[in-house]
N, C-alpha and C positions, 0 to 999 in steps of 0.2 A: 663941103660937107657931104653932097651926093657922094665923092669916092669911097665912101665912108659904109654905104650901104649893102649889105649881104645880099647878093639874088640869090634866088633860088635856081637850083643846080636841075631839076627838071620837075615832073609830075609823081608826086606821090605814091606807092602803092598804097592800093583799098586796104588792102589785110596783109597783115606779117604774121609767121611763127616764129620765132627766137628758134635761132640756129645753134644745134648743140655742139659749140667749140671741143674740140680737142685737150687731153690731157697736156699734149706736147706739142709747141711749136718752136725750131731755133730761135734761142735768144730771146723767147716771151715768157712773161710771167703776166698770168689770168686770176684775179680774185673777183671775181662776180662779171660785173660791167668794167671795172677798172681794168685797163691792159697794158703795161709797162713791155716796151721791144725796142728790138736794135732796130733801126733805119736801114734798109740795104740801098745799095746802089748810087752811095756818096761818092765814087771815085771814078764817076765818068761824069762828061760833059762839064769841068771848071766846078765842078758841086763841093770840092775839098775847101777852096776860099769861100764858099757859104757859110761852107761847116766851123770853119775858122773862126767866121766870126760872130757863133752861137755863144751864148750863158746860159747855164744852169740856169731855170726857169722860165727861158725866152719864151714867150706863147708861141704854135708853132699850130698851120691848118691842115687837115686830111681832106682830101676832094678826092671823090674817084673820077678815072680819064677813062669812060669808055670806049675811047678811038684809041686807046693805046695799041700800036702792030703787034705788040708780044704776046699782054695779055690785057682783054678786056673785062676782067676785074680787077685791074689796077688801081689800088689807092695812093696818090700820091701826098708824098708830106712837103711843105710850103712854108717857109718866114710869114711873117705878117706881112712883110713889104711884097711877098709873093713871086722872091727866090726859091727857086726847087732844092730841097737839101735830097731828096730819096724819093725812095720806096715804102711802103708795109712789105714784110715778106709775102710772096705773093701764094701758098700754101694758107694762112690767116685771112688773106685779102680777100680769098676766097669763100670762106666761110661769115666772113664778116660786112660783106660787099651788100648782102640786103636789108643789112640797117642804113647802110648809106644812104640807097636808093628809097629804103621806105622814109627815111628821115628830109631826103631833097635837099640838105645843105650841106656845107664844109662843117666837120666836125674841129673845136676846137682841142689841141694837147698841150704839153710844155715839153719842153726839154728837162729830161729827169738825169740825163749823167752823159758827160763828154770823154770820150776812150781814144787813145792809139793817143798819136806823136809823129809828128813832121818830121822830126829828128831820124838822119842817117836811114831815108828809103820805106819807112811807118806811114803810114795811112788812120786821116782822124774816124773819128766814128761818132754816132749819137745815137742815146735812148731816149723815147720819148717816151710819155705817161699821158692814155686820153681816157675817156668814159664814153661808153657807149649809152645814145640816147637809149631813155625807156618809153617804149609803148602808152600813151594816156587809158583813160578805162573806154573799153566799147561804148560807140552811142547808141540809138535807140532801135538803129537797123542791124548791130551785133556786127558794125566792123570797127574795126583799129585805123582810123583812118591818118591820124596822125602821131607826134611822138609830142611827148613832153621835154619842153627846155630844160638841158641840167645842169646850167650855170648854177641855182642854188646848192644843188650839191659838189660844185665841182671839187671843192678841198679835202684829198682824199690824203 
């Protein structure tokens, strides 16, 4: 039952602004908090038999890897079993990387659509669909210290 337990990914920030996303990202589609995107970076490192053996709907985790060497806003996306399928693009990752950090945990997504084909030299691919946490209301020193859990909304 311990393995079971979400830690927390570091210390909080005190105060966050929402970060004003971009009209365009490859392969993302943004309505509000809701962010449907391609995963990059499924065809290195054996990640294709990950991706193989995704379903439509699998729950699927985002952690950022601050020690990443390329880039240290990297969000990576994760199997529940805590197989690496990817990336976020790392242009999004960018803009999106301090909610993570104000948030402290793995964001949860699914997998929202399975693309390409093994067949003759193709490459699989996945979209996932996550929510970004929201901010709670200021307390009584006027900071945002934490976010609210959005499992109740999560069915978008």
């Amino acid at each position: 039952m311990e393995n079971l337990v979400i830690e927390k990914i570091g210390k909080p920030e005190q105060k966050i602004s929402l970060p004003n996303l971009k009209v365009y990202y490859p392969f993302t589609t943004i309505f509000g908090r809701n962010i449907q995107t391609k995963v990059v970076g499924v065809t290195f490192e054996g990640r294709q038999e990950v991706v193989a053996r995704l379903q439509m709907g699998d729950k699927v985790w985002l952690e950022m890897e601050p020690d990443n060497p390329y880039d240290n806003n990297a969000i990576k996306v994760c199997r529940e079993n805590g197989e690496q399928i990817g990336y976020i693009n790392r242009h999004l990752a960018a803009d999106i990387v301090h909610y993570f950090r104000a948030y402290g945990y793995p964001v949860q997504g699914k997998v929202s659509m399975l693309t390409g084909s093994r067949w003759d030299g193709y490459s699989l691919g996945v979209v996932i669909a996550f929510k970004l946490p929201t901010p709670k209301r200021t307390n009584n020193n006027g900071h945002t210290s934490t976010f609210e859990s959005w499992e109740d909304d999560w069915n978008f």
